[in-house]
C-alpha positions as CSV (number, residue, x, y, z in Angstrom):
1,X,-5.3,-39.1,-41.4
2,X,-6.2,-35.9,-39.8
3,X,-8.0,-38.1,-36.6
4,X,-4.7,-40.1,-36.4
5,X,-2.5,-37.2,-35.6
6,X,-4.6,-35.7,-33.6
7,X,-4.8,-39.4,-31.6
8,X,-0.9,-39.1,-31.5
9,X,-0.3,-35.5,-30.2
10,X,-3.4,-36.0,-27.4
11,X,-1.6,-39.7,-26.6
12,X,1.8,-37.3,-26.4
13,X,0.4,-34.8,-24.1
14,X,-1.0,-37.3,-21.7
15,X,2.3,-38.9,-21.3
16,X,4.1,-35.5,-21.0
17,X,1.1,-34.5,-17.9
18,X,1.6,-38.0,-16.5
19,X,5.9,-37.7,-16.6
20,X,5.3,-33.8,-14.9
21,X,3.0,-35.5,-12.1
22,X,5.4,-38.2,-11.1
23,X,7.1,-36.5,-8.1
24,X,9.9,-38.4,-5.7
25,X,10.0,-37.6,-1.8
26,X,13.1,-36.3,-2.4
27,X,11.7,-33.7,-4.6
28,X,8.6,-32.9,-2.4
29,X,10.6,-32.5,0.9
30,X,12.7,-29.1,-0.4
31,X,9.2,-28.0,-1.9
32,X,7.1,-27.9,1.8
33,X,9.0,-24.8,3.2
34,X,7.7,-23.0,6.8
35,X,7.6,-19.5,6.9
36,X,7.2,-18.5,3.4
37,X,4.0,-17.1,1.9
38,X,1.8,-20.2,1.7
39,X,0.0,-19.2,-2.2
40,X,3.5,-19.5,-3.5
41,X,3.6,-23.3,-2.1
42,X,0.3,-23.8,-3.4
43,X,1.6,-22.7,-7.0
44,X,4.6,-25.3,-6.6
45,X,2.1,-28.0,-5.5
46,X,-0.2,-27.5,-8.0
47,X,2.9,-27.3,-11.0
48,X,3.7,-30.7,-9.8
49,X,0.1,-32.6,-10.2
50,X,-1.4,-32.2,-7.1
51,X,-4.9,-31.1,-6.5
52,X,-6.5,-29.2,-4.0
53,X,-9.6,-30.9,-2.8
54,X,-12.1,-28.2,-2.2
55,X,-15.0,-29.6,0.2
56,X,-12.6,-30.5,2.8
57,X,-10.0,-27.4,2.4
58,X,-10.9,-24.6,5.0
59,X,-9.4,-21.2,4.9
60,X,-6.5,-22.2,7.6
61,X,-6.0,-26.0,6.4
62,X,-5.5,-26.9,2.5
63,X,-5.7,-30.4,1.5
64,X,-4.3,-31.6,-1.6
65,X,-4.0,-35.1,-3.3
66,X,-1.2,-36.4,-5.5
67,X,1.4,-39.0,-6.7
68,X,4.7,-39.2,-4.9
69,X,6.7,-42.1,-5.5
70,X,4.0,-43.2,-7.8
71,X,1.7,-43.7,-4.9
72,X,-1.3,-42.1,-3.7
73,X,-0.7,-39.4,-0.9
74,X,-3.1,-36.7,0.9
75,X,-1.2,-33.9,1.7
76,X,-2.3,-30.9,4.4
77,X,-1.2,-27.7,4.9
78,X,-1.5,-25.5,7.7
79,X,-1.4,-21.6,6.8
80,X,-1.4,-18.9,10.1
81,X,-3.8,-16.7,8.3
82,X,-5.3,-16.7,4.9
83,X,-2.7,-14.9,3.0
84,X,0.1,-15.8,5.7
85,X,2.9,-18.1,6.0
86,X,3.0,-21.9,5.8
87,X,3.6,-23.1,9.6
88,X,2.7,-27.3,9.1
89,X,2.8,-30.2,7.0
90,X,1.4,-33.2,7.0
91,X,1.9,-35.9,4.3
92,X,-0.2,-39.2,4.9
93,X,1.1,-42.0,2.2
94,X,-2.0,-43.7,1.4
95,X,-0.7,-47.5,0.8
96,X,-2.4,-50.8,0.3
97,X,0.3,-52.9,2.0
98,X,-1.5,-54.3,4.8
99,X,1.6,-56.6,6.6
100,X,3.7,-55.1,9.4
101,X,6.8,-56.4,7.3
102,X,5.3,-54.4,3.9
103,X,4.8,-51.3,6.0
104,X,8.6,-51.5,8.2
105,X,10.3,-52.0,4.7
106,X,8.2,-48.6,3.4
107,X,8.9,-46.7,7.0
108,X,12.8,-47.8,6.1
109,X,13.1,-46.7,2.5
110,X,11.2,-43.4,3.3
111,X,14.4,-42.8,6.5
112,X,16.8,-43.4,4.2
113,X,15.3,-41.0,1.3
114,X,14.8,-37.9,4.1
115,X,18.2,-39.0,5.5
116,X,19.2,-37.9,2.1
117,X,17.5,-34.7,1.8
118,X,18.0,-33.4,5.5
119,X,21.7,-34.9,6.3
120,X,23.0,-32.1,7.9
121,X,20.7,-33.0,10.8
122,X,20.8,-35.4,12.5
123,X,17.7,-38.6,13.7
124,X,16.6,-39.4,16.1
125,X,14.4,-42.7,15.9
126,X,12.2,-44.5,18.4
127,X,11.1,-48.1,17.3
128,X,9.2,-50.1,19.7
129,X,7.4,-53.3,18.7
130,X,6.4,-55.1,21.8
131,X,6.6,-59.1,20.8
132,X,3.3,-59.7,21.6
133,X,2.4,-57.4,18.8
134,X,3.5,-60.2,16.0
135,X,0.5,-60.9,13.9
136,X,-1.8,-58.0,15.7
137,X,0.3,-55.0,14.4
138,X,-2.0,-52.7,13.5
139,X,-4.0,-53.0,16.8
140,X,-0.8,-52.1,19.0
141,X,-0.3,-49.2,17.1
142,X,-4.5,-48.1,17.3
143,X,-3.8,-48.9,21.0
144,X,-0.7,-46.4,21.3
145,X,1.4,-49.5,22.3
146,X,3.8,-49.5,19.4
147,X,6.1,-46.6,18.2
148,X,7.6,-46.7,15.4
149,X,8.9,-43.1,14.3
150,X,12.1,-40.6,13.2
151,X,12.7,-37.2,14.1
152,X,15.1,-34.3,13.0
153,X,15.5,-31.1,14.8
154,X,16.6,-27.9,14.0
155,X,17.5,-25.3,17.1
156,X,18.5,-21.8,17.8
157,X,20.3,-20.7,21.0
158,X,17.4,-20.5,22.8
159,X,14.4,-23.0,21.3
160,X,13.7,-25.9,18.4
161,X,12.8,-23.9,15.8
162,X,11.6,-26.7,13.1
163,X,10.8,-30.4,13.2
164,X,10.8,-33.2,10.7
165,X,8.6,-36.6,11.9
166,X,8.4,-39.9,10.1
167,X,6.3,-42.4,11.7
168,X,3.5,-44.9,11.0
169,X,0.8,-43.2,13.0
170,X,-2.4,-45.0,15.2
171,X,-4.5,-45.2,11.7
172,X,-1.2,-47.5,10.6
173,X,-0.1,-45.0,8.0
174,X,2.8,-43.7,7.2
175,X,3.0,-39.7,7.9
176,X,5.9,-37.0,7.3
177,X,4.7,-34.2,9.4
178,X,6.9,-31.1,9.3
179,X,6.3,-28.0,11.7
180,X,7.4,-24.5,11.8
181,X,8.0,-24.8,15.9
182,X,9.0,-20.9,16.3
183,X,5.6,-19.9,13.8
184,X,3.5,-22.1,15.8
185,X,4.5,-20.9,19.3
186,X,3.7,-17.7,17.8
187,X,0.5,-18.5,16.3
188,X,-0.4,-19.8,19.7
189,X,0.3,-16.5,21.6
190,X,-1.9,-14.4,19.1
């Protein structure tokens, strides 16, 4: 009787880990803040079921892996100095849809959910699939032909300050990249 309970509450606490580690994009985006001490967005990452994958994490880039949108995604962050400030994101959705069709109707679904999350901004999107490209979709975007990607912007009086990109990039993935402009100019200077 004793094994049997013990079966149920480990059965429980797997399902409660596996409910915490379910993350939506529209939960992540608000999470990946520039500018702000980069251990505290560790912390939040971490809280939420992603894992920091040590051989490849360097003291300026962190990679992490996790589930958003119950898929697999590899997440990197870009700090300015080891105990400094967040300044770059980059969140590749690893996917096994393989059709141009499968990935446009991801690439959609994905605008509309950071639409969502960053309406007071506007988009800016650039989609250019040549009509040769049908059937050979993935080599037009290796060969730099095909564009397929959203931007938001946000400015000050005098420069953009922050940047939000979706696109599907030359590897044919699907990538939100967000940048701390302003950090990075300054990051460049020093």
């Amino acid at each position: 009787m004793s094994v049997k309970w013990t079966l149920f509450g480990l059965c429980g606490m797997s399902v409660k880990l596996q409910a915490q580690s379910e993350l939506t994009m529209v939960a992540l985006v608000p999470i990946l803040k520039t500018g702000i001490v980069a251990s505290e967005v560790e912390k939040s990452l971490l809280q939420r079921g992603f894992v920091l994958k040590p051989g490849v994490s360097t003291a300026k880039d962190r990679l992490f892996q996790g589930h958003v949108d119950s898929g697999l995604v590899q997440l990197t962050m870009r700090k300015v100095s080891k105990k400094g400030s967040v300044w770059r994101y980059r969140v590749v959705f690893v996917s096994n849809q393989s059709t141009w069709l499968q990935k446009k109707a991801d690439f959609e679904q994905k605008l509309l959910q950071l639409n969502s999350v960053l309406e007071t901004n506007p988009s800016n999107t650039t989609k250019t699939l040549p009509q040769y490209c049908a059937g050979k979709e993935a080599q037009c975007f290796k060969d730099g032909i095909s564009k397929y990607q959203s931007s938001w912007y946000w400015n000050n009086a005098v420069q953009r300050i922050k940047t939000v990109e979706l696109k599907i990039n030359s590897n044919y993935e699907t990538v939100i990249e967000i940048t701390d402009n302003a950090q990075e100019t300054h990051h460049q200077l020093n």
